[in-house]
N, CA, C and O atoms as CSV, one atom per row, in Angstrom:
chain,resi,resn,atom,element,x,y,z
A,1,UNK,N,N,4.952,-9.848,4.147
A,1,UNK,CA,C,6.112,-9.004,4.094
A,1,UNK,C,C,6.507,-8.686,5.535
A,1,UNK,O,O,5.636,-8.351,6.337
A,2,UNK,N,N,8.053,-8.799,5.965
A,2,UNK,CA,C,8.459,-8.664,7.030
A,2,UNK,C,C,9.502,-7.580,7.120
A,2,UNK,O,O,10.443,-7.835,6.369
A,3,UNK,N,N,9.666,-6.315,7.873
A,3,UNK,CA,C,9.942,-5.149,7.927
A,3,UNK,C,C,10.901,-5.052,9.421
A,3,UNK,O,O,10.732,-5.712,10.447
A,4,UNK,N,N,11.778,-4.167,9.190
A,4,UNK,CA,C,12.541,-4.633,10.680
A,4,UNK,C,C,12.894,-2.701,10.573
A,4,UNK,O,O,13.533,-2.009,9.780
A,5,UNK,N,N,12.024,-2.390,11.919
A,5,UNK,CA,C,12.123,-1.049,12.359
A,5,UNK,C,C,13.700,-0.603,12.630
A,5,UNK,O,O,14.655,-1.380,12.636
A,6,UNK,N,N,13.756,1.047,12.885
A,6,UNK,CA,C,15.227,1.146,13.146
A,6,UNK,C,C,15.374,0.806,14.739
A,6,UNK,O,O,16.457,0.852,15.323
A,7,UNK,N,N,14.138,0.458,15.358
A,7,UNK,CA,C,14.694,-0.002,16.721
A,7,UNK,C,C,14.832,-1.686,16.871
A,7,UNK,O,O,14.693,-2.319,17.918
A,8,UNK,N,N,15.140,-2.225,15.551
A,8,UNK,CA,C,15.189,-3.974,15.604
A,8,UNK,C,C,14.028,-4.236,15.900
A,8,UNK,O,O,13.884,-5.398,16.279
A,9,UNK,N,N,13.125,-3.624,15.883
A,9,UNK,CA,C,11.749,-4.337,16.046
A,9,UNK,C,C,11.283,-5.043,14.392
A,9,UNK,O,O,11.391,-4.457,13.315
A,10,UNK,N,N,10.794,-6.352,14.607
A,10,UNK,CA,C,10.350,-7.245,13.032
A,10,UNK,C,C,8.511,-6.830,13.448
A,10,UNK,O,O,7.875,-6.880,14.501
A,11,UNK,N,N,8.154,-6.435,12.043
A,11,UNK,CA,C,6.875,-5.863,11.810
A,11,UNK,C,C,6.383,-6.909,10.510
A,11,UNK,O,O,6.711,-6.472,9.407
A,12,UNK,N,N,5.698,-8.125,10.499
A,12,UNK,CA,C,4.680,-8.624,9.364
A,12,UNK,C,C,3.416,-8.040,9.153
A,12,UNK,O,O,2.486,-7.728,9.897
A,13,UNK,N,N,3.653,-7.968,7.806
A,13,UNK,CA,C,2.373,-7.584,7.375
A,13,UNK,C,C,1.550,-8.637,6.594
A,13,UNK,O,O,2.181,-9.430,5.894
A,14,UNK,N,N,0.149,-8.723,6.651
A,14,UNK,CA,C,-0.145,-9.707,5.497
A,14,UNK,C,C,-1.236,-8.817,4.363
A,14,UNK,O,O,-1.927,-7.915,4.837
A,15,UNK,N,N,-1.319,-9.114,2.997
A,15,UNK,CA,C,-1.950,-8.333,2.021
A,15,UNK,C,C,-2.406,-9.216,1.335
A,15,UNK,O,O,-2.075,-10.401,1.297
A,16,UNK,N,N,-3.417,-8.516,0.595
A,16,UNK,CA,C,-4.007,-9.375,-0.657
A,16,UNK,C,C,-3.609,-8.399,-1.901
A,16,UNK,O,O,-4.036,-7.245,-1.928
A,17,UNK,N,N,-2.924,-8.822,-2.742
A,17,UNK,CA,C,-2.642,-8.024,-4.415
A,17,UNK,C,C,-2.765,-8.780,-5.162
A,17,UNK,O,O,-2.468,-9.974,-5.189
A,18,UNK,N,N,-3.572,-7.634,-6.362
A,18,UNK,CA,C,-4.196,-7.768,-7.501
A,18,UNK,C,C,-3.198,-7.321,-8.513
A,18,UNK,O,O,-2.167,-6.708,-8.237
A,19,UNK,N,N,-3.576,-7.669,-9.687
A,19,UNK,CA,C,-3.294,-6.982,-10.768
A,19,UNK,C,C,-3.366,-6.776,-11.677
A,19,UNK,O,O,-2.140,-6.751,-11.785
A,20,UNK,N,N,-3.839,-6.457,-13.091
A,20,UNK,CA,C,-4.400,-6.662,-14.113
A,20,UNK,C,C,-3.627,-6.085,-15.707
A,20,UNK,O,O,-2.585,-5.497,-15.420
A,21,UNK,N,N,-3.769,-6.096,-16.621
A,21,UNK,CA,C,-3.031,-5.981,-17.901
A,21,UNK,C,C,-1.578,-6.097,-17.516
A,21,UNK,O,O,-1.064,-4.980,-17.472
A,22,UNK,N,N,-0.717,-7.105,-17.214
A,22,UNK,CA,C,0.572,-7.364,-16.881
A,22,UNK,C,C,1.220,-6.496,-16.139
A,22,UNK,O,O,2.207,-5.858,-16.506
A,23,UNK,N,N,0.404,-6.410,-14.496
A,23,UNK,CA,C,0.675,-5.070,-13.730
A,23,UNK,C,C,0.715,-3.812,-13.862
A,23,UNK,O,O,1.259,-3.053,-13.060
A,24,UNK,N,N,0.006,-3.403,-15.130
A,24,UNK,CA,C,-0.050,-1.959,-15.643
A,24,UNK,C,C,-1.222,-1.401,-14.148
A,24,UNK,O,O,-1.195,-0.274,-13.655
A,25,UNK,N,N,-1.893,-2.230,-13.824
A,25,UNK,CA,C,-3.030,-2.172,-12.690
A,25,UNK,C,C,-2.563,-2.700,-11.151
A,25,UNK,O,O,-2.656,-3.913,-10.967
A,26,UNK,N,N,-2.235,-2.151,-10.415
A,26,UNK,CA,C,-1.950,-3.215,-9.260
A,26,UNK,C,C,-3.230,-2.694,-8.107
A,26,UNK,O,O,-3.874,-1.661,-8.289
A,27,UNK,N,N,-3.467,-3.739,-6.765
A,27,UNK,CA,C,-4.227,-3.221,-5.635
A,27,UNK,C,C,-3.342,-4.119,-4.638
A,27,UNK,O,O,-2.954,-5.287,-4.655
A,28,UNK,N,N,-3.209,-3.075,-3.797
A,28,UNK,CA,C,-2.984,-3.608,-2.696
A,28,UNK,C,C,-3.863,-3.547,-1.438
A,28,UNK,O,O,-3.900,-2.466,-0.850
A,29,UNK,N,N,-4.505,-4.477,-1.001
A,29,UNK,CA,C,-4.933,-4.253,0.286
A,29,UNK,C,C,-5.032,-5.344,1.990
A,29,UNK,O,O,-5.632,-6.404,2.165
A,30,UNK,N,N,-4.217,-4.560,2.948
A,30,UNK,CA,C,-3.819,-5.133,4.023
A,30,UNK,C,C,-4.901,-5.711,4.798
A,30,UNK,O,O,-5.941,-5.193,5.203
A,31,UNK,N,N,-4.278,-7.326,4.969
A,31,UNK,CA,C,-5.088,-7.814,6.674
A,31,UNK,C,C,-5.096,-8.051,7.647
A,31,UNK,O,O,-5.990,-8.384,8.425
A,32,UNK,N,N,-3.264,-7.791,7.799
A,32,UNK,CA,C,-3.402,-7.401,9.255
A,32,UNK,C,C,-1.650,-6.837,9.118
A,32,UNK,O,O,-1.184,-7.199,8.037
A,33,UNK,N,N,-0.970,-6.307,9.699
A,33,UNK,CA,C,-1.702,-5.748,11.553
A,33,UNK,C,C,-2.735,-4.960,11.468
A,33,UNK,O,O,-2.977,-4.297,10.459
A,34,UNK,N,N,-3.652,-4.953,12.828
A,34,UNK,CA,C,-4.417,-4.332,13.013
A,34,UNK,C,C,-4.180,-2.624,12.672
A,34,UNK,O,O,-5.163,-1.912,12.464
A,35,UNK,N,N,-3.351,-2.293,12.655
A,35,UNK,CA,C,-2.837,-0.774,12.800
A,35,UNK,C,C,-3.262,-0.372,11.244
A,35,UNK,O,O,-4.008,0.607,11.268
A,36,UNK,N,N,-3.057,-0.745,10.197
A,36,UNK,CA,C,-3.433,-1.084,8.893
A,36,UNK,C,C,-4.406,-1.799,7.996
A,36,UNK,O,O,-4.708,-1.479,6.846
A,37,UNK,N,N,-4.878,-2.879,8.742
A,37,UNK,CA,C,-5.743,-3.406,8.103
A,37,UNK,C,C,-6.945,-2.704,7.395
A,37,UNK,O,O,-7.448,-1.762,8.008
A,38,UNK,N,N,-7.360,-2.973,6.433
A,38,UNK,CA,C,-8.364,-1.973,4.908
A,38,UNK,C,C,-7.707,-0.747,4.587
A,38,UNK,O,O,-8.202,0.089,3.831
A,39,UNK,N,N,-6.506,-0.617,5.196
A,39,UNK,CA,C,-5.764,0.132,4.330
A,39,UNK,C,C,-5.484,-0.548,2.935
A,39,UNK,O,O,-5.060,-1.703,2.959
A,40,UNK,N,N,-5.698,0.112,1.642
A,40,UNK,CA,C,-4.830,-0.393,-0.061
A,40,UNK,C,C,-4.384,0.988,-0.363
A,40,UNK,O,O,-4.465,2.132,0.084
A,41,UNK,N,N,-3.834,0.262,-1.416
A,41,UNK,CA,C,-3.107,1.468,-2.499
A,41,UNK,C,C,-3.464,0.764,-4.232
A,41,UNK,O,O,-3.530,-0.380,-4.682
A,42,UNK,N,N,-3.553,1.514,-4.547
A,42,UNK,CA,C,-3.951,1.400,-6.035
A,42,UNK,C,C,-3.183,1.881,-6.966
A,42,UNK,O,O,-3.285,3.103,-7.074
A,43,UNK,N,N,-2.217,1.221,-7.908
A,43,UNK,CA,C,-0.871,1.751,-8.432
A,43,UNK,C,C,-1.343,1.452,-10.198
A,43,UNK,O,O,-1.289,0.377,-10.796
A,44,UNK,N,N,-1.784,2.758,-10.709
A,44,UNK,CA,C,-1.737,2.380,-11.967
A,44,UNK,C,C,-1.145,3.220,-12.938
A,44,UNK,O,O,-0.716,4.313,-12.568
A,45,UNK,N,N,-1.067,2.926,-13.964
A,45,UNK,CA,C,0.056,3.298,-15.374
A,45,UNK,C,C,1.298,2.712,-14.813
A,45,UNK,O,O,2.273,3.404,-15.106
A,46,UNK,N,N,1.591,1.643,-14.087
A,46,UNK,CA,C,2.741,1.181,-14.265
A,46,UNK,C,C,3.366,1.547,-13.272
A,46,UNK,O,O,4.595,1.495,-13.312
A,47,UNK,N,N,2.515,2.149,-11.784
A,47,UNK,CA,C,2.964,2.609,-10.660
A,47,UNK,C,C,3.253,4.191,-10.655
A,47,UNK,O,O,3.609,4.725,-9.604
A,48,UNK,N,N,3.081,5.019,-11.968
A,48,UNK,CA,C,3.275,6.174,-11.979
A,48,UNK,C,C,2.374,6.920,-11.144
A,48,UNK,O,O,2.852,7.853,-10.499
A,49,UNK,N,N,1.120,6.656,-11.049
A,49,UNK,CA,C,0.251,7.230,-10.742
A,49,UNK,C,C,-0.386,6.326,-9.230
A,49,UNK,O,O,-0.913,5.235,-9.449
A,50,UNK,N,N,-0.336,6.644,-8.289
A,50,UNK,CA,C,-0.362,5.617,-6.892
A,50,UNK,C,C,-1.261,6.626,-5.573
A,50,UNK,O,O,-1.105,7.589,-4.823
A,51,UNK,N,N,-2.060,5.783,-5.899
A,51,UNK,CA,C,-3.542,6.548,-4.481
A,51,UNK,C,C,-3.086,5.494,-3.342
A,51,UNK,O,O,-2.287,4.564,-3.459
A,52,UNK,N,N,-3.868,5.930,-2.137
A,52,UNK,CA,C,-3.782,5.169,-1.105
A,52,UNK,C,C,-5.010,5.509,-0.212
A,52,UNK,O,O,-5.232,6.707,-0.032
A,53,UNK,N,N,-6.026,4.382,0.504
A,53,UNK,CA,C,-7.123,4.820,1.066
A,53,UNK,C,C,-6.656,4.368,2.434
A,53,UNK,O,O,-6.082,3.314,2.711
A,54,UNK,N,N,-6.994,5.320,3.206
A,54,UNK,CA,C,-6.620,5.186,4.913
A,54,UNK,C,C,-8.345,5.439,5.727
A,54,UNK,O,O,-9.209,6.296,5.910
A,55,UNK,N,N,-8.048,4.163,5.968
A,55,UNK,CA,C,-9.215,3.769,6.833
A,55,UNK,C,C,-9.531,4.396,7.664
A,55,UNK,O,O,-10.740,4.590,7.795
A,56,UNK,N,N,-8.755,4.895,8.442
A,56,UNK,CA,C,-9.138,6.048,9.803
A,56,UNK,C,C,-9.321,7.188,9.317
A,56,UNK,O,O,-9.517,7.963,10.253
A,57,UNK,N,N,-9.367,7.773,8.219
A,57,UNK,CA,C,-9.993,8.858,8.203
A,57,UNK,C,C,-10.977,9.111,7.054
A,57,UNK,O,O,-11.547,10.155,6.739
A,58,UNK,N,N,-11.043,7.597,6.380
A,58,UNK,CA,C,-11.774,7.623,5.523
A,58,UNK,C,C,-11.262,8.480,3.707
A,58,UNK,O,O,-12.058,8.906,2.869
A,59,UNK,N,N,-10.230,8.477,3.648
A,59,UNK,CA,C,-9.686,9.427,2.476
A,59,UNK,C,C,-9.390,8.539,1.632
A,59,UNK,O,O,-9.268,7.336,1.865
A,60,UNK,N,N,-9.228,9.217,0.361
A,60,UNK,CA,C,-7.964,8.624,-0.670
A,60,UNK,C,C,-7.247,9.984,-1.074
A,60,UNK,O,O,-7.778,11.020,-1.473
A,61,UNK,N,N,-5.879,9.704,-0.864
A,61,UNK,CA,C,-4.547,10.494,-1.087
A,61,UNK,C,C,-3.793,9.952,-2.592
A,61,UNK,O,O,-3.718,8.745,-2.824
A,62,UNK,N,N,-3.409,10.690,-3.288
A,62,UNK,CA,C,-3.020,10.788,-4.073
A,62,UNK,C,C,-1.492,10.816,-3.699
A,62,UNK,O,O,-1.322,11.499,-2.689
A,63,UNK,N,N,-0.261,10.255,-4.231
A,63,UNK,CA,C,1.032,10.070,-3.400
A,63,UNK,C,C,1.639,10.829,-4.171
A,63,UNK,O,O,1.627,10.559,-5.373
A,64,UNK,N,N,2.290,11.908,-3.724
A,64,UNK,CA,C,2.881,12.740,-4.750
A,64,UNK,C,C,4.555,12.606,-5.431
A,64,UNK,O,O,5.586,12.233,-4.871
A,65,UNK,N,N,4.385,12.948,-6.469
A,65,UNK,CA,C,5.561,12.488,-7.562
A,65,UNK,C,C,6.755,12.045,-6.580
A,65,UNK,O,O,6.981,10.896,-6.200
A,66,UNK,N,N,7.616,13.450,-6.186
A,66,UNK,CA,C,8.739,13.707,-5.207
A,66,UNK,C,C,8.437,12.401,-4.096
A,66,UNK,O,O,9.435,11.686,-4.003
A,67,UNK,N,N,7.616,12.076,-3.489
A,67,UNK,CA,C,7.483,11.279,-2.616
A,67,UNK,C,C,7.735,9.358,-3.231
A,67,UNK,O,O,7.907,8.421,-2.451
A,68,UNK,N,N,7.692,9.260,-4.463
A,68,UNK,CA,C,8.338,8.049,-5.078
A,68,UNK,C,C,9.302,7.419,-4.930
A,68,UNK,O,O,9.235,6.214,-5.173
A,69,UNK,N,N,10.632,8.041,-4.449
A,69,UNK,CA,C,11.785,7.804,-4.535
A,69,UNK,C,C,12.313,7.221,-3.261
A,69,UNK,O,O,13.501,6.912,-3.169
């Protein structure tokens, strides 16, 4: 996936995703850029419900509703 900042800067990312019962399950997890890499997110009921584990501090966050859109 290729991302183009608001300063025209192009940002690739590369990932590995999973998914299971016809995407009712998804995983995402990054391998590079370095800035991200073992960062995932874990999107299940159909993406309703979406964690995310951040490597630098060792957490999983829960992404809240309002923040979906």
């Amino acid at each position: 996936m290729t991302i183009t900042t608001t300063s025209s800067e192009e940002i690739s990312f590369i990932y590995d995703s999973y998914s299971k019962n016809n995407s009712e399950k998804n995983l995402i997890r990054y391998i590079k850029p370095k800035q991200v890499k073992r960062q995932a997110i874990l999107m299940l009921n159909y993406a309703e419900d979406i964690w995310i584990y951040f490597l630098r501090t060792k957490r999983v966050r829960k992404l809240a509703f309002h923040s979906k859109s």
